[in-house]
Each structure stands twice: as C-alpha cells, then as structure tokens.
gemmi code that builds the backbone of each chain (N, CA, C; Angstrom):
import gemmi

chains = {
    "A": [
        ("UNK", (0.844, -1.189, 0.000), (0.000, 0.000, 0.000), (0.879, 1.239, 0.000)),
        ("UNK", (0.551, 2.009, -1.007), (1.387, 3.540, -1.183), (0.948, 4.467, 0.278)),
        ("UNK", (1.841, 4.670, 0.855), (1.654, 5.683, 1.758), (1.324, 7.405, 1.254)),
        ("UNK", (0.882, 7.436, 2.750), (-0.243, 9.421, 2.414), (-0.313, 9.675, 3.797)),
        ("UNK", (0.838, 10.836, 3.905), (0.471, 11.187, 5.201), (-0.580, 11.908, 5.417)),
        ("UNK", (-1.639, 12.185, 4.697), (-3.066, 12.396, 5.069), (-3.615, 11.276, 5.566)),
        ("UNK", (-3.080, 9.699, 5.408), (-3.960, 8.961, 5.926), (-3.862, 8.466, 7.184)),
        ("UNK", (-3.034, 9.012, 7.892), (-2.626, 9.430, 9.390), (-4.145, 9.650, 10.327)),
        ("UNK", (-3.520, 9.341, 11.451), (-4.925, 9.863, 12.181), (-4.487, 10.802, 13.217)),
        ("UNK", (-4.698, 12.194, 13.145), (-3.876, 13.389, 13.391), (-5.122, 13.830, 14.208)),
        ("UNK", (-4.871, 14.563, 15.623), (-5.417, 15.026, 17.195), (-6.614, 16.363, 16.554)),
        ("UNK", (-7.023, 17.036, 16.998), (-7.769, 18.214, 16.830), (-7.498, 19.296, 16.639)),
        ("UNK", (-5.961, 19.210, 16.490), (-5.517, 20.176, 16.187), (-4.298, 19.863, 14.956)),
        ("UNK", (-4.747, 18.712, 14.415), (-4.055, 18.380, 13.301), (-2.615, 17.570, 13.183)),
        ("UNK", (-2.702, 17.537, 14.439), (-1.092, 16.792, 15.081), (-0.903, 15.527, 15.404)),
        ("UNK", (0.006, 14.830, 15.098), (0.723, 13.583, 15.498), (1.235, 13.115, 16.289)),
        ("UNK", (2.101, 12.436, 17.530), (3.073, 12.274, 18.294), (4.045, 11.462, 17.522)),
        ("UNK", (5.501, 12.084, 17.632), (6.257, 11.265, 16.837), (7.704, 11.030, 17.647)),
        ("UNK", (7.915, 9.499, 17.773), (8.912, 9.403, 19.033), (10.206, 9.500, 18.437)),
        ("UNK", (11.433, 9.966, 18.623), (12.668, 9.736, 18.044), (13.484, 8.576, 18.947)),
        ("UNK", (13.883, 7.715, 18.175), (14.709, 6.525, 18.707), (16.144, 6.637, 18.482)),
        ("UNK", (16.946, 6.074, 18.635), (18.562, 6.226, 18.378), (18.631, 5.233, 17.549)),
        ("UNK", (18.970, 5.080, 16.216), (19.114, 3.455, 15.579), (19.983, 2.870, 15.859)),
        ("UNK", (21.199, 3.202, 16.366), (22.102, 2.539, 16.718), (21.998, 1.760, 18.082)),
        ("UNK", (22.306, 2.940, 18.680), (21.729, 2.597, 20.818), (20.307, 1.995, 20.715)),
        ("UNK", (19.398, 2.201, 20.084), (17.757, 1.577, 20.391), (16.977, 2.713, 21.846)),
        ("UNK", (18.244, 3.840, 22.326), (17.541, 4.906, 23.234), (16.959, 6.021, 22.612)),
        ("UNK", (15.698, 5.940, 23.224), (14.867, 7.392, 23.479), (14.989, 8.380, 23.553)),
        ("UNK", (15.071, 9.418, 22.433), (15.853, 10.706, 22.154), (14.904, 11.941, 23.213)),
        ("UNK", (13.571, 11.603, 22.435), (12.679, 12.821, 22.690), (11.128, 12.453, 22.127)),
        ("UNK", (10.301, 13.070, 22.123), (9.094, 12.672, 21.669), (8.754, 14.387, 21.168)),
        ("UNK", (8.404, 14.583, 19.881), (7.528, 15.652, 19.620), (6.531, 15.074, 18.343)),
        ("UNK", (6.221, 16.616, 18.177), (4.837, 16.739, 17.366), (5.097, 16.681, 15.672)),
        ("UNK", (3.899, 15.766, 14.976), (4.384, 16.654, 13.471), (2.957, 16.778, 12.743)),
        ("UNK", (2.388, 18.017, 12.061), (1.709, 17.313, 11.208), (2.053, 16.952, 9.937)),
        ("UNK", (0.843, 16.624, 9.087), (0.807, 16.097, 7.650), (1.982, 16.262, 7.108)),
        ("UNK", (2.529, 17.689, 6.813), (3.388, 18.774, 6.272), (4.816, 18.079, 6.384)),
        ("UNK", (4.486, 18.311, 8.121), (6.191, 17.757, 8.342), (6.341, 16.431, 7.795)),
        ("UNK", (5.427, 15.356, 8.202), (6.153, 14.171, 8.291), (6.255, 14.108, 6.718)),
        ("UNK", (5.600, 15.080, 5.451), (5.725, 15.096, 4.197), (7.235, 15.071, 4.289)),
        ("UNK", (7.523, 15.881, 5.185), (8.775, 16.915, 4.255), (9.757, 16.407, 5.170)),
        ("UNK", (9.903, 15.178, 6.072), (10.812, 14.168, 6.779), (11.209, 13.436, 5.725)),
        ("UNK", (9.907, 12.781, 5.028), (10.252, 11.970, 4.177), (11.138, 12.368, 3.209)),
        ("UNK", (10.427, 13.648, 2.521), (12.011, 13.676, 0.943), (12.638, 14.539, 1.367)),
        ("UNK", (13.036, 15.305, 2.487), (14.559, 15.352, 2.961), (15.113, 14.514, 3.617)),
        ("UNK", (14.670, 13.999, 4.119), (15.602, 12.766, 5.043), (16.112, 13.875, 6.761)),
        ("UNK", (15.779, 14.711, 6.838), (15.699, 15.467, 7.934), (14.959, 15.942, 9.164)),
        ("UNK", (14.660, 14.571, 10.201), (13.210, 14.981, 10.956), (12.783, 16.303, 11.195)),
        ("UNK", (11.700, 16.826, 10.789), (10.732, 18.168, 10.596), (9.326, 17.784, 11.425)),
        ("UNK", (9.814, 18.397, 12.860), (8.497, 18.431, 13.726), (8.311, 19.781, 13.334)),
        ("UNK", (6.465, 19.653, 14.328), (5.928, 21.186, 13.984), (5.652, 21.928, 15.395)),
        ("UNK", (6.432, 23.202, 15.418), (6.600, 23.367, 17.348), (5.273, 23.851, 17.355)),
        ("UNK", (4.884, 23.353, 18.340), (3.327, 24.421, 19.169), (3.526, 25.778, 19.862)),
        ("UNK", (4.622, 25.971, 19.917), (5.027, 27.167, 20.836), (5.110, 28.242, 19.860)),
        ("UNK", (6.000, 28.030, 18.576), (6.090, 28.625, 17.447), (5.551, 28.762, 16.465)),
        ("UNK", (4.553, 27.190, 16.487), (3.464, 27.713, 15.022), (4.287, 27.499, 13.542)),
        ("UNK", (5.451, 26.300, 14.093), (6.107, 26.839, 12.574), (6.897, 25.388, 12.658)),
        ("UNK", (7.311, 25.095, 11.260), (8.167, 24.031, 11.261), (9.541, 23.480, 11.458)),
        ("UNK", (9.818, 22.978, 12.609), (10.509, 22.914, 13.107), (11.864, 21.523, 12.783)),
        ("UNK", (12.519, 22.257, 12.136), (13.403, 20.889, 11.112), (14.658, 20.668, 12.347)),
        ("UNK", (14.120, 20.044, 13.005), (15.516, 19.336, 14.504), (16.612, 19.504, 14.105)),
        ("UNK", (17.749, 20.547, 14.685), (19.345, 20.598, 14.741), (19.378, 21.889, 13.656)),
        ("UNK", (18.328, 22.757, 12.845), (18.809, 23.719, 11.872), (19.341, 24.710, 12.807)),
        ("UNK", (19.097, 24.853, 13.897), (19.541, 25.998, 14.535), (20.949, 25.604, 15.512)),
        ("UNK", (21.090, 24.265, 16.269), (21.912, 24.131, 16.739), (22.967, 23.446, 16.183)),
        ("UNK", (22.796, 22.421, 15.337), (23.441, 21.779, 14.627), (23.271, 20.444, 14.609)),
        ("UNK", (22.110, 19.977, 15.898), (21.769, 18.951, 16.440), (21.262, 18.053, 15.608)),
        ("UNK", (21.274, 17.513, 13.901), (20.413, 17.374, 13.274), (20.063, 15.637, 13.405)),
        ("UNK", (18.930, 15.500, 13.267), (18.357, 14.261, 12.975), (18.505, 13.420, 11.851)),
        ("UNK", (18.718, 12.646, 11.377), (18.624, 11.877, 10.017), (17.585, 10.672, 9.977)),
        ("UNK", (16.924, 10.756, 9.384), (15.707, 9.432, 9.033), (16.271, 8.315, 8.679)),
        ("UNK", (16.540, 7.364, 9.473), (17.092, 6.082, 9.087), (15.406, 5.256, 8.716)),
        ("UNK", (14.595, 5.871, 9.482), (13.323, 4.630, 9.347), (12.093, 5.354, 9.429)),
        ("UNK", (11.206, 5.475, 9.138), (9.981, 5.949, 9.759), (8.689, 4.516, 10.301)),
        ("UNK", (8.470, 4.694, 11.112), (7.375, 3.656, 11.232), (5.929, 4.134, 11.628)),
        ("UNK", (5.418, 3.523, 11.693), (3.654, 4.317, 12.106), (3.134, 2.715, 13.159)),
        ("UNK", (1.763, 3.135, 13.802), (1.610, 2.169, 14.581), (0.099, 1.509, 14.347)),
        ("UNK", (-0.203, 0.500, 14.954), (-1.551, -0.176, 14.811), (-2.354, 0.901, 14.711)),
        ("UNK", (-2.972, 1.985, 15.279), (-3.756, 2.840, 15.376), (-3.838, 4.397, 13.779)),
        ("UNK", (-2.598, 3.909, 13.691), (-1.896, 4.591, 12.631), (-1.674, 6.728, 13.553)),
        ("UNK", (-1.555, 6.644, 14.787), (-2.046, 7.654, 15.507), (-1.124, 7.816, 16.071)),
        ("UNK", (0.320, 7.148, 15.851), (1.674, 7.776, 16.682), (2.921, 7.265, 15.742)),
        ("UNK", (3.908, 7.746, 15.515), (5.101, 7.781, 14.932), (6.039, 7.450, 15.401)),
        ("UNK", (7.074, 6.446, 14.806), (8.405, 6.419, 15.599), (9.260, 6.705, 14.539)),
        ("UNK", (10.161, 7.472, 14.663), (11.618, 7.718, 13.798), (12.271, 7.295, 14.170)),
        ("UNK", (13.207, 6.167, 13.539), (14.674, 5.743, 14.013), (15.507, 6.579, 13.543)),
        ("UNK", (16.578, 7.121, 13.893), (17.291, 8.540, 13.654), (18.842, 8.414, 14.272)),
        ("UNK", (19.599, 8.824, 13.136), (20.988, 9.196, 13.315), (21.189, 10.726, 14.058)),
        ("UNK", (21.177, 10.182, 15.470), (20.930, 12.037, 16.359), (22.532, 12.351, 16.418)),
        ("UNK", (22.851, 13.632, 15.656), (23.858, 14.326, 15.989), (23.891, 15.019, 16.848)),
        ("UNK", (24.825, 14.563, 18.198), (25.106, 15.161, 19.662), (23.800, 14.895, 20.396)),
        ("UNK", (23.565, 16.153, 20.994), (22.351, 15.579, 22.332), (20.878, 16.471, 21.565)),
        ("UNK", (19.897, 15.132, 21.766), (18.486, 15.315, 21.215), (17.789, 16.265, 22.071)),
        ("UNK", (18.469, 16.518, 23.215), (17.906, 17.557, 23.976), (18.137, 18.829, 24.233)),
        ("UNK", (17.302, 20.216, 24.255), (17.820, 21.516, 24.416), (18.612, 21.701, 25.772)),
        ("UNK", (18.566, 20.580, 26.883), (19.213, 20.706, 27.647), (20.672, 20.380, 27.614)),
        ("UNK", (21.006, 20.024, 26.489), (22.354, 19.449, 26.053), (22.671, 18.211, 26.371)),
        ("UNK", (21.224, 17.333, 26.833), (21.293, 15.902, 27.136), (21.439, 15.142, 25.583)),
        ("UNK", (21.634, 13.920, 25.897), (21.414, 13.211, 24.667), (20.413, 13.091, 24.744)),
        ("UNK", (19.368, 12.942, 25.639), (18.083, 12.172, 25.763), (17.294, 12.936, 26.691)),
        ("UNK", (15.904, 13.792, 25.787), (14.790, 14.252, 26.722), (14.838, 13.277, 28.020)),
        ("UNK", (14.736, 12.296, 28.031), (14.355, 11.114, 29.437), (15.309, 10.785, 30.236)),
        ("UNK", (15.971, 12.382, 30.493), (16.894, 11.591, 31.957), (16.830, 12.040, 33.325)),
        ("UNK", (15.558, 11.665, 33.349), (14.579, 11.527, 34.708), (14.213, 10.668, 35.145)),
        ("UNK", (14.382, 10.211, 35.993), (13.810, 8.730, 36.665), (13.229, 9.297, 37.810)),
        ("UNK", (12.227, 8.258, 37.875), (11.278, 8.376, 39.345), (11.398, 7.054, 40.014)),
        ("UNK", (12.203, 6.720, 40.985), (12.572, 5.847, 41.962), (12.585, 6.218, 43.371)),
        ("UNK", (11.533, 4.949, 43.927), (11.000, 5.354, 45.610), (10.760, 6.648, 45.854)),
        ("UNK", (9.790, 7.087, 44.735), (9.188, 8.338, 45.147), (10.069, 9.727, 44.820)),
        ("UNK", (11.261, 8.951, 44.488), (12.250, 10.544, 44.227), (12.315, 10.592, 42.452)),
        ("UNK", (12.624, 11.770, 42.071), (12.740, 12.009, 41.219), (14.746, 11.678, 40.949)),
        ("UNK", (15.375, 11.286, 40.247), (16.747, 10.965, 39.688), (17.250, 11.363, 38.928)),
        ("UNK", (18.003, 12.378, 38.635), (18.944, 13.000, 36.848), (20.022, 11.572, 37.107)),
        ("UNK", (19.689, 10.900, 35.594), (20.564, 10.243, 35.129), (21.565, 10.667, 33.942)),
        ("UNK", (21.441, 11.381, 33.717), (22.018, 12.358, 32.678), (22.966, 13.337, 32.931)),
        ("UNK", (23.997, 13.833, 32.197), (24.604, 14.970, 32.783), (24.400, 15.675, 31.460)),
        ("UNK", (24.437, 17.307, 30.892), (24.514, 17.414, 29.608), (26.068, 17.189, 29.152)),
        ("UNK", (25.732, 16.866, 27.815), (27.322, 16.617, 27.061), (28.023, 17.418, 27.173)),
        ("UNK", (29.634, 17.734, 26.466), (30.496, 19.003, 26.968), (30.524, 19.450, 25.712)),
    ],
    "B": [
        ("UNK", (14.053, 15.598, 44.852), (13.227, 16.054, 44.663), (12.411, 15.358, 44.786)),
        ("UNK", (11.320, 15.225, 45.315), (10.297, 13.909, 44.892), (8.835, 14.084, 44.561)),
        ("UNK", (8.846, 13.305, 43.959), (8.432, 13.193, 42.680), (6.295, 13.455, 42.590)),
        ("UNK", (5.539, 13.739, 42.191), (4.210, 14.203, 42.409), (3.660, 14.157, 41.120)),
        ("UNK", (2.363, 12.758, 40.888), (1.977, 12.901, 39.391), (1.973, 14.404, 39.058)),
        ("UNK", (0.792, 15.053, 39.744), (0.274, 16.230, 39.795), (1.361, 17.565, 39.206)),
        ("UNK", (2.584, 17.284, 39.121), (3.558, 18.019, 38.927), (4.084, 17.979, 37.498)),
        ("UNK", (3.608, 17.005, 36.350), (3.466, 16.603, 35.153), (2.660, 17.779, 34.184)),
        ("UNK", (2.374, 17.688, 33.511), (1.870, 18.827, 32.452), (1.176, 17.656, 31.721)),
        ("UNK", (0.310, 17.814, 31.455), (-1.057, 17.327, 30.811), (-1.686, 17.984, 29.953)),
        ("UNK", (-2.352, 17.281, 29.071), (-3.119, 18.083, 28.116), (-4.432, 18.847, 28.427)),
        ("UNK", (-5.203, 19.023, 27.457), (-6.494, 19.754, 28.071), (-7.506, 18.557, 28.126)),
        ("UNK", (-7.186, 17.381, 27.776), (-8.047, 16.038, 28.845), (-7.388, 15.530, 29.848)),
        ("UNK", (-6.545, 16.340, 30.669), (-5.685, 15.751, 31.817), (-5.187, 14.683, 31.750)),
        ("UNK", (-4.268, 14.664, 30.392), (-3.593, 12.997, 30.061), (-2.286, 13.604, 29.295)),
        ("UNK", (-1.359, 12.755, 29.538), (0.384, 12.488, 28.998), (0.395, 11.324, 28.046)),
        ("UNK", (1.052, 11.452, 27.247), (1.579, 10.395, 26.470), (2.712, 9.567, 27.132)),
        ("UNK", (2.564, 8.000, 27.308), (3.319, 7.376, 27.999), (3.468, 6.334, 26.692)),
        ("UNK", (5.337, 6.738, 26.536), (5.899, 5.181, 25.544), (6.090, 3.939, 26.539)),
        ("UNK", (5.745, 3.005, 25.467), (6.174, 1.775, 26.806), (7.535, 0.900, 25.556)),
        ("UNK", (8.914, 1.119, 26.672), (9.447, 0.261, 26.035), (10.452, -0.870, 26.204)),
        ("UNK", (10.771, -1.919, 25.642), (10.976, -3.138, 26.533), (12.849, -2.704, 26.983)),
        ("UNK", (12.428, -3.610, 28.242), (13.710, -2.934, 29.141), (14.730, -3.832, 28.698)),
        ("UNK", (14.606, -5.182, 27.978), (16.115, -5.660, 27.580), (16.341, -5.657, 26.290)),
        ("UNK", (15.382, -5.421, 25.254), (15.603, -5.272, 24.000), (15.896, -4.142, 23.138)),
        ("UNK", (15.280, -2.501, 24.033), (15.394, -1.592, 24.265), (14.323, -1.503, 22.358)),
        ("UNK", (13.187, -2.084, 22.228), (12.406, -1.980, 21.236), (11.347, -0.917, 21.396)),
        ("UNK", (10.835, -0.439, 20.479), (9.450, 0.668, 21.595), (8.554, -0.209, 20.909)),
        ("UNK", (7.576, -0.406, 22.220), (6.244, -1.328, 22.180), (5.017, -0.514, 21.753)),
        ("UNK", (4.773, 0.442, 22.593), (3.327, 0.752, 21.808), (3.428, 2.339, 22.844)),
        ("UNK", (2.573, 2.904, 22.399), (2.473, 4.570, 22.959), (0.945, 4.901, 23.801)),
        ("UNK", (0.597, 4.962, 24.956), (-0.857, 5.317, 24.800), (-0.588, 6.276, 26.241)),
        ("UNK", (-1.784, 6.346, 26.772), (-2.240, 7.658, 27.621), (-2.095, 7.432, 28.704)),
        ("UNK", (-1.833, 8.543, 29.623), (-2.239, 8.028, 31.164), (-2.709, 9.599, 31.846)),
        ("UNK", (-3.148, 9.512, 32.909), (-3.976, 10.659, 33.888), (-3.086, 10.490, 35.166)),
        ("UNK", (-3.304, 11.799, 35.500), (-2.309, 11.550, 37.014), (-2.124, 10.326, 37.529)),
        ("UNK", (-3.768, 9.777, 37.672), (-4.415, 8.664, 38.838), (-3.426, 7.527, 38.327)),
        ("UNK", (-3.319, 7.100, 37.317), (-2.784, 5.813, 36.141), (-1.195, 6.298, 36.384)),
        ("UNK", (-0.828, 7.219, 36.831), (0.425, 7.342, 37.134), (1.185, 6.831, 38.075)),
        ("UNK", (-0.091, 7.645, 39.382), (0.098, 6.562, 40.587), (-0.315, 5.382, 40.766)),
        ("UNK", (-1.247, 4.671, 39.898), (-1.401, 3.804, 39.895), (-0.065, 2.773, 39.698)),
        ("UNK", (0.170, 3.000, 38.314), (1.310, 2.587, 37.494), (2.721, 1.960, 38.899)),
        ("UNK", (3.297, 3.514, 39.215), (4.031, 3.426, 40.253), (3.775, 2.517, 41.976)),
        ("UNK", (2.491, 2.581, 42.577), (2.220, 1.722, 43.518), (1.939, 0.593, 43.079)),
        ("UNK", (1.568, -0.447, 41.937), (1.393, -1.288, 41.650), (2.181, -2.277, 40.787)),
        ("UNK", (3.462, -1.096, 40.010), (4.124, -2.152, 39.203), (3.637, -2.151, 37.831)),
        ("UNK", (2.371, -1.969, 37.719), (1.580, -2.581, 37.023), (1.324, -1.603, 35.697)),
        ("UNK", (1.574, -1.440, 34.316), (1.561, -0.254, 33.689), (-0.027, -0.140, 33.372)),
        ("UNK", (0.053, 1.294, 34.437), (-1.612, 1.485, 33.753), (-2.145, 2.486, 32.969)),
        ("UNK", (-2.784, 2.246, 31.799), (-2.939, 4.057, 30.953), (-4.088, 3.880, 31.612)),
        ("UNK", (-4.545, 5.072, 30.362), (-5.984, 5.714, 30.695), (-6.756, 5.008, 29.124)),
        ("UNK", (-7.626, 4.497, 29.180), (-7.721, 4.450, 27.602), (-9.322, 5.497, 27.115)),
        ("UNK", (-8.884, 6.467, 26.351), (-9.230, 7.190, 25.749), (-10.564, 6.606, 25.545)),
        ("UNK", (-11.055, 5.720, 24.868), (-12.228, 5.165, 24.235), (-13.322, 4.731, 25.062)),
        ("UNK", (-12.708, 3.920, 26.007), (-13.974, 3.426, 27.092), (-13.960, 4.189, 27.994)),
        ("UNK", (-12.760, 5.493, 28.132), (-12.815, 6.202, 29.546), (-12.588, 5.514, 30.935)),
        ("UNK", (-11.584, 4.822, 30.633), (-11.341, 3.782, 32.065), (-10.116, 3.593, 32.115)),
        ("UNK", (-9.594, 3.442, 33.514), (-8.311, 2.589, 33.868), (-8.178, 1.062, 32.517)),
        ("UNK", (-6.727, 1.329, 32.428), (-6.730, 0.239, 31.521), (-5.129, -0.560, 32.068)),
        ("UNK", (-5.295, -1.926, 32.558), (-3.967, -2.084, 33.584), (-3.718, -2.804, 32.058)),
        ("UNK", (-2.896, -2.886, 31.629), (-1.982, -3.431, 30.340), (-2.025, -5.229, 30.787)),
        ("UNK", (-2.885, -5.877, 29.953), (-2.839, -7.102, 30.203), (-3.628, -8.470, 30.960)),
        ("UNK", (-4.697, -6.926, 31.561), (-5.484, -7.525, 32.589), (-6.557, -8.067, 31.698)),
        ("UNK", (-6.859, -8.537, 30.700), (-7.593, -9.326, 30.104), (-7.175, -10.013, 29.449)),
        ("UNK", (-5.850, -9.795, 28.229), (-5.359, -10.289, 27.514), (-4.226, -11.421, 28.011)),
        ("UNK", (-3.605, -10.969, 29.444), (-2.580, -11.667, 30.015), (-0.980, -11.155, 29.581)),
        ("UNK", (-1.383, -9.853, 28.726), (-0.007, -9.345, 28.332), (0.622, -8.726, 29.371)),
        ("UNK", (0.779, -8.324, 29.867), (0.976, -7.846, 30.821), (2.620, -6.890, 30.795)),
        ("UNK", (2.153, -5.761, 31.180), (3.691, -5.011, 31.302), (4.192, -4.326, 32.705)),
        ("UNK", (4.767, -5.148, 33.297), (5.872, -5.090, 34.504), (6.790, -3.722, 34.698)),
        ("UNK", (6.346, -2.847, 35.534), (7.481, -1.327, 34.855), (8.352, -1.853, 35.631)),
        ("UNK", (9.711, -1.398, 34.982), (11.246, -1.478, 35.482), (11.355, -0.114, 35.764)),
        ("UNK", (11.325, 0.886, 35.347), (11.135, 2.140, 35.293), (11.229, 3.606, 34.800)),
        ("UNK", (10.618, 4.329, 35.881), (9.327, 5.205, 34.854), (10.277, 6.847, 34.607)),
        ("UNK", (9.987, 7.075, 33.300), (11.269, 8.233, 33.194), (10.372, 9.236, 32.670)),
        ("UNK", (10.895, 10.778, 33.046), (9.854, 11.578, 32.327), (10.978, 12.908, 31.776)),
        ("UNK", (10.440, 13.187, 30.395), (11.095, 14.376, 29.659), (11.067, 15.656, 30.368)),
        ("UNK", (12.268, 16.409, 29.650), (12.433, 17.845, 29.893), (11.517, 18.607, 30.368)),
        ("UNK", (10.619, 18.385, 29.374), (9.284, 19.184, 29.464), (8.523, 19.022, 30.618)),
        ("UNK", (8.664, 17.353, 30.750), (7.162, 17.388, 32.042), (6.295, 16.710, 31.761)),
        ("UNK", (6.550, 16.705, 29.703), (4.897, 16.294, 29.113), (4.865, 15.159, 28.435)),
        ("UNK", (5.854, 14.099, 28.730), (5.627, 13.019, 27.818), (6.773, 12.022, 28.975)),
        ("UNK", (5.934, 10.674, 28.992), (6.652, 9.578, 29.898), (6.569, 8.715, 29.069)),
        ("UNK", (7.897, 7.771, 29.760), (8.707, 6.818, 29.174), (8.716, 5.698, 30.340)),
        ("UNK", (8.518, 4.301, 29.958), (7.926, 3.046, 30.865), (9.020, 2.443, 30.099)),
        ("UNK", (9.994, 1.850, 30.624), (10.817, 0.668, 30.831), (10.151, -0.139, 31.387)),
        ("UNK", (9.635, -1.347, 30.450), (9.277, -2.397, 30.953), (9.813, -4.067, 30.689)),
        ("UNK", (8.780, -4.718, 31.181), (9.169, -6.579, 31.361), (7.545, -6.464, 30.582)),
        ("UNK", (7.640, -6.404, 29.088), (6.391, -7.053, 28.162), (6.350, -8.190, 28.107)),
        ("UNK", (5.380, -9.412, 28.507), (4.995, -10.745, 28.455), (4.541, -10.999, 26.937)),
        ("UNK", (4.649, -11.417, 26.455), (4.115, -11.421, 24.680), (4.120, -10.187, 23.928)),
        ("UNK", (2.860, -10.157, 23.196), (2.739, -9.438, 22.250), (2.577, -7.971, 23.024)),
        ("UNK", (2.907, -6.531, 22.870), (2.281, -5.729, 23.020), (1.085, -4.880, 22.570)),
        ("UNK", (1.104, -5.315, 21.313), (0.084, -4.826, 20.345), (-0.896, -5.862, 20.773)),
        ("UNK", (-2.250, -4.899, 20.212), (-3.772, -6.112, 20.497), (-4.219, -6.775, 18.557)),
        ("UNK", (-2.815, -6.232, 18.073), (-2.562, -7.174, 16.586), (-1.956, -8.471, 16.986)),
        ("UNK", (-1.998, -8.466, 17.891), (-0.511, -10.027, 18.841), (0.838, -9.619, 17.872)),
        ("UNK", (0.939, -8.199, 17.699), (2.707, -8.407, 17.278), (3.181, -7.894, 18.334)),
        ("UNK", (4.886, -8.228, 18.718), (5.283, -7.511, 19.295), (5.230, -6.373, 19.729)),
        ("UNK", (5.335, -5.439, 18.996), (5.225, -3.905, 18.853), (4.133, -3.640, 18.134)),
        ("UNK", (3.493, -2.583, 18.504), (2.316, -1.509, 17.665), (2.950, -1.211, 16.296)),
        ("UNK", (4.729, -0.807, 16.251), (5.121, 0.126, 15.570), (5.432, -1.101, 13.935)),
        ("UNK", (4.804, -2.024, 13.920), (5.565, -2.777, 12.899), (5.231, -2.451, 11.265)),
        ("UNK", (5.058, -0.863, 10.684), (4.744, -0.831, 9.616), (6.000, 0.427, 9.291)),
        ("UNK", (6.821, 0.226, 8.526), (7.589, 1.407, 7.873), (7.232, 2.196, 6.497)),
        ("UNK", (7.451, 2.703, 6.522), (7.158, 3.775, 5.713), (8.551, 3.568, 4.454)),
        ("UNK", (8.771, 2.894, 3.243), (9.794, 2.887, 2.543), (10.002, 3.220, 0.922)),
        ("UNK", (10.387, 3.931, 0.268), (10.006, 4.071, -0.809), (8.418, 4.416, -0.966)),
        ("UNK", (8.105, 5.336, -0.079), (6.468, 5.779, -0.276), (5.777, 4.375, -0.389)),
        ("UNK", (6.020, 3.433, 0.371), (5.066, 2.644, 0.484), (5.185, 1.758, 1.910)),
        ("UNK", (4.032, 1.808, 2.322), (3.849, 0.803, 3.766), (4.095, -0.739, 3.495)),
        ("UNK", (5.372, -1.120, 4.516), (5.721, -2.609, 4.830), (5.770, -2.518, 6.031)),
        ("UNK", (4.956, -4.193, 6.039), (5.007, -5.125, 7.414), (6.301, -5.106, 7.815)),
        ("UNK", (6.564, -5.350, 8.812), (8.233, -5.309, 9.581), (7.685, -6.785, 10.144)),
        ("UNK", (6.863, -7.396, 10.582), (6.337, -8.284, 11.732), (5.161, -8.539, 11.685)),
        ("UNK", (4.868, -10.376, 12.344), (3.772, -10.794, 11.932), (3.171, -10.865, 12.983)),
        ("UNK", (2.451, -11.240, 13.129), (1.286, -11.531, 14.648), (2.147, -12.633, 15.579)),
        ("UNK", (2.729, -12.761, 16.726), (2.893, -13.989, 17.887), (2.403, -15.328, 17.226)),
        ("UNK", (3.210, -16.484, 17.381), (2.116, -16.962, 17.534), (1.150, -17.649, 19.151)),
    ],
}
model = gemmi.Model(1)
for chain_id, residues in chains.items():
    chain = gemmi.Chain(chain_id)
    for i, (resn, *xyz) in enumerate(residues, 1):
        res = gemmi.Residue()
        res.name, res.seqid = resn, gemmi.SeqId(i, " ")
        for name, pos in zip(("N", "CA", "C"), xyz):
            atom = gemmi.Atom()
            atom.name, atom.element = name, gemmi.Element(name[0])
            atom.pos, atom.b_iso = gemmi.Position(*pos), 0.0
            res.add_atom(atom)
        chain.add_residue(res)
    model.add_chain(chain)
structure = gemmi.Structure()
structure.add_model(model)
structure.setup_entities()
C-alpha cells in the first residue's frame, strides 16, 4: 500500500506524536509533534521536521543548533495515531544538552537525573 | 526532589503520552495515555496502567489479555509532558498479537510489514 500522510490519524488540532529513537543505541531521544506537512517533508529530505506548538512553525531538529536528525526509518503504529523515527541524532536530542529528553527517573518516590549534559 | 503525578503537564483532557518500552531489548512497544491517577497507579502497583481514551477507564496493560507489562522504570522528559515506561512485556504488546504496535515502515512511499502476529 502507497503511503499518504493524510492517511494518518492526526489530534484536533491536526497533530501527530512522533517518538525519536537512536538506531544505533535503540535509546529514546525525545518525543515531539508533526503534522501532515512535516512528516511530508521528513520523508524527501531525510531530515526529521516536527511542527513546534510554541512557534506555530516548522521545526526541522538541529537547523539551529546543529543537532540534526537523520531518518534512518519511519514507522507508524496499529492505530496509525503515533510515529516512531529511528534517527541518526547528531550530539544531544535535547535543548538541555542531554542526549536524551528522558533523563529523569522516578525511583521510591524521588525524582533521579541520570544524565549529565554533554560538553 | 520527589516526585508528584500532579507536577506533570497534561493536556487539556488531563492525560500524557506514555511510551512503553521493553527494558532488555530496548524496542518501543506501543504509545498510549495516562492521567495523574494511572500514574500513581502505574508506580504503587508495578503494574503499567494508561488511561484508555475510548472506554474512559483505567486500563492495567494485560489484565484481560494476560499481556501484561511489569514497569522497570518510569522516566519523564524535559518538558514534564511526555513519559517513558521501561518495561518486562509478556508477549505481544500490540492487540494485533505483534510484538510492537510500531511494525509498519514507511519505505520508498510505500507501507511494509516489519512483523507478523505472535504466535
């Protein structure tokens, strides 16, 4: 079956959840948003293109820092209602200078930084 | 610091996106919802619990099917607004009986199976 990212099943406000994976490591970069547009324009650049909510605008991961993403894979899920990118992440997927939005742990009630940012 | 569902950022149906993904294969299983309550739930019980959107109910992962997902543990992003479940998945995660939700790629503009149903 030819894919259409119109045939997505996109929130009320036209949006997706789309997880970034590490293809190499198999770790959890970050999770953002894309619609139709972006995940169009993931595909024939090869450059993950979320769409920020804060900004209203399309948001192509690493153009500003250098941080960039590369599309090794795209996948979609049973529901067809969430996204995973497997992705070649250059440096840390996070604005905190982590590699990984998720370095928070919640153990016995405490919260944990497992993370330090990169140098 | 410790730690307080209530301290999470939620949408405007008082729900987070929670990935669930397996803790020794480091695969992502499937993506769905949770509410404060399913948070603490989740955490006092072990037991991964969303929220499921459709019937409007606690949904403990498995409690009908026998799939069952064991959290190892529970990590949450930068933001606040999206959690991450390290788990012990018993079979299939998907209610397709595949492993993963995520088994369709996107390649050459066309959708392939990655994976078949358990048997």
């Amino acid at each position: 079956m030819s894919f259409d990212p119109n045939n997505l099943k996109y929130d009320a406000a036209g949006l997706i959840p789309c997880i970034a994976q590490d293809e190499a490591s198999g770790e959890v970069l970050m999770m953002a948003w894309m619609n139709a547009q972006s995940v169009a324009r993931t595909l024939e650049t090869g450059k993950v293109t979320y769409w920020s909510r804060s900004r209203q605008a399309f948001w192509v991961k690493g153009e500003s820092s250098g941080h960039v993403q590369s599309l090794v894979d795209l996948r979609l899920d049973c529901d067809r209602d969430c996204l995973l990118a497997l992705v070649h992440q250059v440096g840390p997927a996070c604005h905190t200078n982590r590699r990984s939005c998720f370095y928070t742990a919640v153990r016995d009630g405490e919260e944990v930084e497992l993370m330090k940012p990169m140098d």
